[in-house]
N, C-alpha and C positions, 0 to 999 in steps of 0.2 A: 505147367511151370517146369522148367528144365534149367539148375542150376548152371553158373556159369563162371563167379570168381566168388570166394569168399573170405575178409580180411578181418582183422582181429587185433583190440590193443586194449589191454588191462582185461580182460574178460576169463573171470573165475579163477583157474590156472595159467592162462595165457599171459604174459605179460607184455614188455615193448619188443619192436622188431620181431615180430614173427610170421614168418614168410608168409606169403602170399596163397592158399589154398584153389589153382584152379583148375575146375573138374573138365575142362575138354579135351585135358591130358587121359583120361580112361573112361569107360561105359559103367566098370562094375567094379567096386569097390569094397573090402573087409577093414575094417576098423580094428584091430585088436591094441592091447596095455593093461597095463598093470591097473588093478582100482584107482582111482584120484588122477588117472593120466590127461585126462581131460580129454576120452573117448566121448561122451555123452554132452559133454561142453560146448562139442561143434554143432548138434544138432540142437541143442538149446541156444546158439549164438542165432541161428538161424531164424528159430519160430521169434526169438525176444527182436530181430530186427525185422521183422517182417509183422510182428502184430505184439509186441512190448509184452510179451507171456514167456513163460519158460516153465521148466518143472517146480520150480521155488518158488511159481504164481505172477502177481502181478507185480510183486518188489524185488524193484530191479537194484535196489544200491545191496541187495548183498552177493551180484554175481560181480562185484567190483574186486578187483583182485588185493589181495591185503595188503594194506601200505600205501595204498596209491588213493588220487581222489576224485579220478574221473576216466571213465573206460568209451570206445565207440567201436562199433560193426558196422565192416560196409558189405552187403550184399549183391550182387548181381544174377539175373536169371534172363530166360528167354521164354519169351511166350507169345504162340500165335505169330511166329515170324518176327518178334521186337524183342530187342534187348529192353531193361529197365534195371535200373540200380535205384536202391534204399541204403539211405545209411542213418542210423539212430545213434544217440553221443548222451552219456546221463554224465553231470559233473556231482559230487557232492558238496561240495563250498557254497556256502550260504543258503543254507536251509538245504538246496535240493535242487537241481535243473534239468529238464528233460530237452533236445530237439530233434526231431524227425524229418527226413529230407526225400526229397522222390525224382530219379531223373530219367529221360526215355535217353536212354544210349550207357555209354561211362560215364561217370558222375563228371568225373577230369580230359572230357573227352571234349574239343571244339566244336563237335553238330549237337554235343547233349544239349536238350531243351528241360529248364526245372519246370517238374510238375510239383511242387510244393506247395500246397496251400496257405493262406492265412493262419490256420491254426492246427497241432497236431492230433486234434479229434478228427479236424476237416482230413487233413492228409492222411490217417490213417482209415477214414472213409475211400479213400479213392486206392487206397493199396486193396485191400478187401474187394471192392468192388471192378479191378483190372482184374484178380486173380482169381475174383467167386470164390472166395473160400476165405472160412473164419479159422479162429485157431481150433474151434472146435470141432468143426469136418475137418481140417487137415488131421491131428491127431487121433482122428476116428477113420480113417482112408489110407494117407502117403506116410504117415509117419507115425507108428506106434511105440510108444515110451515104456522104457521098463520100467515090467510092472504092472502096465496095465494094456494087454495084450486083450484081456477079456472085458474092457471098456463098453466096447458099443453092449457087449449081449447083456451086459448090466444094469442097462440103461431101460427107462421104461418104453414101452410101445410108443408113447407118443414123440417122445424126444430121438428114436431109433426110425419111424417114420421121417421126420425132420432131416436129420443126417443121410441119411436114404437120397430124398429128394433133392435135397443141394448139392450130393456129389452126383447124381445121375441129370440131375438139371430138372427136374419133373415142372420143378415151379413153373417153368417157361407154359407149360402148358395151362395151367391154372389165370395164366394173366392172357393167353389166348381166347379162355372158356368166357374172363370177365369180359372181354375185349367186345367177344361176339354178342354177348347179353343186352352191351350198350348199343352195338351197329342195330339190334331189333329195336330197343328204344327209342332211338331217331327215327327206324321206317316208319312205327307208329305214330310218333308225333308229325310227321311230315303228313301222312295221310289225314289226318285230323285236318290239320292245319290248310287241306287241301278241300275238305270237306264243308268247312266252311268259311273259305274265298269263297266257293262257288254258289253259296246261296248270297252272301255280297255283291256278286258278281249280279245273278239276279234281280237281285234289290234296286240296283243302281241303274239297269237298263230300265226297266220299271216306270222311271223319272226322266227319261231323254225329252219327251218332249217337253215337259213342263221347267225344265232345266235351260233347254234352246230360250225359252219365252222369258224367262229371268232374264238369261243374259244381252236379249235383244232389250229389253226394258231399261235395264240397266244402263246401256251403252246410251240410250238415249237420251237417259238424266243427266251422264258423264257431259255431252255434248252439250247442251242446255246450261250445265254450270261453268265450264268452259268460256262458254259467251259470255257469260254473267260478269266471269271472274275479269274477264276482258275489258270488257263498258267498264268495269270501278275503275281498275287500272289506269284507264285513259281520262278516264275522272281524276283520280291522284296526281297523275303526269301533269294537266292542266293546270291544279292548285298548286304542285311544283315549279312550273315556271310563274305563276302569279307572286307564290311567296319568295322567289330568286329575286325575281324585281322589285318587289318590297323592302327586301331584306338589304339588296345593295342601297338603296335610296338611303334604309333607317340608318346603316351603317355607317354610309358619309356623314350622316348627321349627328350620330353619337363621335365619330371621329373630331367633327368641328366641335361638339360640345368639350371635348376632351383636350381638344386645343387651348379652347376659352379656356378652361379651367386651369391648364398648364401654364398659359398667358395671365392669367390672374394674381396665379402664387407666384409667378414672376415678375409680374408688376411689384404687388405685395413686397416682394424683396427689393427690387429697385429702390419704394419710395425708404426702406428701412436703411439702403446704403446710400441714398440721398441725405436723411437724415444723420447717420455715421459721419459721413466725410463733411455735412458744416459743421456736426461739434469739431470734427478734429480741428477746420479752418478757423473753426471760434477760437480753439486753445493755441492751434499754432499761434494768433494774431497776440491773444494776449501772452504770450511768449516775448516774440517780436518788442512788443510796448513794453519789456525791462531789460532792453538787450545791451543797454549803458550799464546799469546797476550790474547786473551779472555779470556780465564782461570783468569790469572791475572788480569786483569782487574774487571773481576766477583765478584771474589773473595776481591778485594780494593770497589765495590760497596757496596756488603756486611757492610764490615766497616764501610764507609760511612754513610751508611743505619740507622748504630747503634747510631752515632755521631747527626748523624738529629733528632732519635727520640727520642735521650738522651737532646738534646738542646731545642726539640718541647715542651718537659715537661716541662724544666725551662722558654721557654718563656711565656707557659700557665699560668705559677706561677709566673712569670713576670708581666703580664696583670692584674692578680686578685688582683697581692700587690697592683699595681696600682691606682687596681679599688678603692681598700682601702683607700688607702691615699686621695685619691680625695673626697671619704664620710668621712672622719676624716679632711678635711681642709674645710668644706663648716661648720663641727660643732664645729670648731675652731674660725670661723668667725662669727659664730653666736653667740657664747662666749662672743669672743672680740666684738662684736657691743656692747650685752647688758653693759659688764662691761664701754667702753667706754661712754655709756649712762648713768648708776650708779655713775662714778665720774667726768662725766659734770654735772647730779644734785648735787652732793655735793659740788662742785667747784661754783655752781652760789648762794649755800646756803653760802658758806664762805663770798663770794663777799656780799651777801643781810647781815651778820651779819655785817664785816668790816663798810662797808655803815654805818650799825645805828650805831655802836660803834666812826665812826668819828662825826657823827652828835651829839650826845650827849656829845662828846667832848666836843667838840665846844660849846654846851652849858655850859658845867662845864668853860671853859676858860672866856669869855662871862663874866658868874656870880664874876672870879676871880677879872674883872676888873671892870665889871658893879654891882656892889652889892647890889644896889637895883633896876635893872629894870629886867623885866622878858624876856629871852633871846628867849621867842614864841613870843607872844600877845607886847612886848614892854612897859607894863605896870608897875608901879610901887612897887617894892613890900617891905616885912621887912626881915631882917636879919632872922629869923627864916624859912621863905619859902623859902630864898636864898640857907640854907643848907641843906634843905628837898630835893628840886631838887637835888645838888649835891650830895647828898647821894644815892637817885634813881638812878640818872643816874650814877653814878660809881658802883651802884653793877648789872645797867643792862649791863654796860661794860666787869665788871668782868665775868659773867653771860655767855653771847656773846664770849669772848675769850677761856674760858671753851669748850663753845660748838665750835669755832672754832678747836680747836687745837686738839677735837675729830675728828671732819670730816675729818681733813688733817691724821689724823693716821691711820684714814679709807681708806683713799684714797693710803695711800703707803702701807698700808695693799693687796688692790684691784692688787695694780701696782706690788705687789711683788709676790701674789700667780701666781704658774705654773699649768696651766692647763693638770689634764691628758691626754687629746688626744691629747696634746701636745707631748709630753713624747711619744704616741706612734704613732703619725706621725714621730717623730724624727727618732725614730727603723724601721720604713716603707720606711724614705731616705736612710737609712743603706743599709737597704736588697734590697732597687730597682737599688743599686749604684754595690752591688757586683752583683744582677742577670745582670745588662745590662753590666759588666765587661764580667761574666762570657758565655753570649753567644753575644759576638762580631765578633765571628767566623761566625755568623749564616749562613747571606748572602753566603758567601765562601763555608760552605757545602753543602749549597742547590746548588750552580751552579755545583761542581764536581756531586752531586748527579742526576743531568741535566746530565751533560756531560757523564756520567759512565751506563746512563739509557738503552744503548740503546745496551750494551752487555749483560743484562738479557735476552732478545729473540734470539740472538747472543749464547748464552749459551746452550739456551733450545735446539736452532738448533743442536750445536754441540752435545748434550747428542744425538740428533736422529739419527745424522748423523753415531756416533761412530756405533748406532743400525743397524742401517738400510740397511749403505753401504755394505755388505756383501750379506744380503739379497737380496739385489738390483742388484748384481752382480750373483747370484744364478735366479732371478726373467728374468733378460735380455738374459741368454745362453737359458732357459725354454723355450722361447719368439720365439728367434729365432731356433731351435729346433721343433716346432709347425709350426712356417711359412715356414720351407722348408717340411715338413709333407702334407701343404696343398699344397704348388704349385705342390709337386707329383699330389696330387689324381687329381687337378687341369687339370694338362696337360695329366692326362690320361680322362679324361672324355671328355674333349675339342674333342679328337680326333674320338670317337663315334657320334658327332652333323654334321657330315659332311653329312649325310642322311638327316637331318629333313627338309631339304626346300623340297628335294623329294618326301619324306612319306605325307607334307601337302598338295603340290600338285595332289598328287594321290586320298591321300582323298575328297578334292575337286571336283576331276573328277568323284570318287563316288560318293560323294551327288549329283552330278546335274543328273547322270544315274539315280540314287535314285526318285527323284522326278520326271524324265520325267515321268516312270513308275509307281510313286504314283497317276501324273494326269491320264496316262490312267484308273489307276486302278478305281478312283474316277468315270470317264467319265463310266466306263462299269458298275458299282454298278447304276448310275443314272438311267443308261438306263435299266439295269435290273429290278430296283423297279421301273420306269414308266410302263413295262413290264406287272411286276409281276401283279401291278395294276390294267393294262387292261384284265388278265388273271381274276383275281377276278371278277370284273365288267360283263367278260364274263361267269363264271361260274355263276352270282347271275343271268343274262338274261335269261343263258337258265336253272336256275331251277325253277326261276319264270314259265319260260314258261309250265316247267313241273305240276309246281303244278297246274296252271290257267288249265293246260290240264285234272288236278285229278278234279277240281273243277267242269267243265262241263261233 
């Protein structure tokens, strides 16, 4: 293995963008830096992408650089004349991810071809077994770790033997030594196996002749059953054409029986529409025999008809005057409440003026006779206060009677006005008095109109009847005409079925000839191909034995 490129991101010390390390720029190289420079880093970038190992072992997230959460190496070397590139990538995000890749050329190269396997046990199998070498020989051979310079001799004989043999290749020879152990095993078994064919071989020549005398025996049973099979055959063939001709005969005959019977239920139905179409003629006729009464009668519905739906109109116009009147007397009533209520207040305003008008009466009389005491308080007063009242109170009289004898002309004012929806409620009793005159018939038309109902289908019938019955008389001669048609062909077909129990029975007696000789036939075919069989078996013996005879 001869390094070739080597790249680096997030790895221990190294972090992003760090050049590119490629060794075909020199042969021999000195490392030197300061402790922690990340001397020992490059050669751990190495073995960790080349077989996931380093000096910190198998755990790779602590060569992760701090801070960061996912490092990769890409490797390149040459080996044996072929470039090949590795590159291994660990993330730490979500739990932990490792993936490992394999390419024969640059990984970024257009002729690289990925040798990457299904899984990175698999692919790190195939890095190890291009390069022969584990991480264990390499650090025991090409690359010793400081520190442990005196590795191998520390190691015990057997595991120092091991290392030994992998770097110098010894094993190769160990899988040669097995290689040859097996190539003896075969010759042995080959001889064996040669040893005894040839007393088989023996065995079987042994039996030629008595093998030849099988297979002549045999051919000649083969032939024998052959004929056999033949004669049945031509036997079957025979009762095949006997039952062809049977069978066409029975055939016609079940086809005329099938006729009849077709002709039968069709008769069957003729006489049932025979009898259909004279009831109809029966009813049409007695249709016909009230075509006066019905007619007239029809014809008085009609009228009728007109008289209902000349009365329907007025009573519809009836209902609505009605409806009228009845919203013109509830605003009639409302009228009359309010006015009723208008001259009870004016009626109680009379009565409140009366009231004061007698009361100050009374005081002016009072004063006529009391003339000097005051007709409130009882005190005493002078003639000049005595007239001051009576003059008050005679013009609050005056005053008071004024206003009464307004309200009361108000009031026969009130009492005397006619309300217009008066006036035309009145003209609405008018018109509700002639409509309920004018259809007092009603009742009485609608019953004959009841009673007359029931000769419009009555009518209808007859119009079909007048149609019809003629028809119906042309329809029923047709009818019967057709059904003496068929009882002809009827009674002649009838007369041909007088074979068919015969013809079936004979058929019958052919099939069962049929099959005796179908089982022979069966029985000599078995026996011919167990035969033939033995024939085979005997020919493959004795040319076996012929060829065993070429072979020695």
């Amino acid at each position: 293995m001869v390094p070739v490129k080597l790249s680096l991101l997030n790895f221990t010390s190294y972090g992003e963008g760090v050049p590119e390390l490629n060794f075909t720029k020199f042969h021999l190289a000195a490392i030197s830096g300061q402790n922690g420079a990340g001397k020992s880093s490059l050669l751990d970038s190495i073995t960790w992408c080349l077989w996931g190992a380093s000096r910190l072992g198998d755990s790779a997230d602590q060569l992760v650089r701090l801070g960061q959460t996912e490092m990769s190496v890409e490797f390149s070397f040459d080996l044996d004349g072929h470039q090949f590139t590795v590159r291994r990538k660990r993330v730490l995000k979500s739990g932990g991810s490792t993936a490992l890749e394999m390419f024969s050329g640059s990984a970024n190269s257009p002729q690289a071809h990925n040798l990457t396997e299904g899984t990175i046990k698999a692919t790190q199998q195939k890095i190890i077994d291009t390069l022969h070498l584990t991480y264990e020989t390499f650090t025991n051979s090409a690359f010793i770790r400081q520190g442990h310079a005196d590795e191998f001799t520390t190691k015990g004989p057997t595991d120092r033997k091991r290392i030994l043999a992998d770097i110098l290749g010894l094993s190769h020879y160990d899988e040669l030594e097995e290689k040859a152990k097996e190539r003896s095993k075969e010759a042995q078994s080959q001889i064996q196996l040669k040893d005894v064919q040839l007393i088989e071989i023996e065995s079987e020549l042994s039996q030629k002749d008595e093998r030849e005398k099988a297979l002549t025996e045999a051919q000649e049973q083969e032939k024998s059953l052959k004929q056999q099979v033949a004669e049945v055959e031509l036997e079957i063939k025979g009762i095949e054409l006997e039952k062809q001709a049977v069978s066409t005969k029975l055939q016609s005959l079940q086809e005329s029986k099938q006729r009849v019977e077709t002709a039968l239920k069709e008769l069957s139905g003729l006489k049932i529409k025979i009898t259909e179409a004279e009831s109809a003629q029966e009813k049409y006729q007695q249709i016909l025999s009230q075509k006066e009464l019905i007619t007239e009668n029809y014809h008085k519905l009609q009228k009728v008809r007109e008289e209902e739906k000349a009365l329907n109109i007025k009573r519809s116009e009836l209902i609505k005057v009605k409806d009228e009147h009845v919203a013109l007397q509830k605003i009639i009533t409302a009228r009359e409440e309010g006015r009723t209520q208008a001259i009870g207040k004016l009626q109680v305003e009379i009565e409140r003026l009366q009231t004061e008008n007698e009361r100050f009466q009374k005081e002016i009389d009072h004063l006529k006779n009391h003339a000097d005491t005051c007709p409130t308080c009882g005190q005493t007063i002078g003639k000049a206060k005595n007239k001051e009242i009576v003059s008050k109170n005679s013009a609050v009289i005056k005053e008071n009677e004024a206003l009464i004898t307004e309200k009361k002309s108000t009031i026969e004012i009130y009492k005397a006005k006619i309300l217009p929806e008066q006036t035309a409620a009145d003209k609405k009793d008018v018109a509700i008095k002639q409509l309920e005159e004018e259809t007092k018939d009603y009742r009485e038309i609608f019953a004959q109109v009841e009673d007359l109902g029931k000769y419009e289908s009555l009518y209808a019938r007859l119009q079909e009847a007048e149609t019809a019955v003629k028809a119906q008389s042309t329809t029923i001669t047709e009818l019967k005409n057709i059904l003496g048609s068929r009882q002809k062909q009827i009674d002649k077909e009838q007369s041909s079925l007088t074979e068919l129990d015969k013809y079936e029975s004979q058929l019958m007696e052919i099939d069962n000839r049929q099959k005796l000789r179908e089982q022979v036939r069966q029985e000599r075919i078995a026996k011919l191909s167990e035969v033939t069989g033995q024939v085979g078996e005997a020919r493959a013996l004795r040319d076996k034995t012929l060829q065993l005879q070429d072979v020695l």
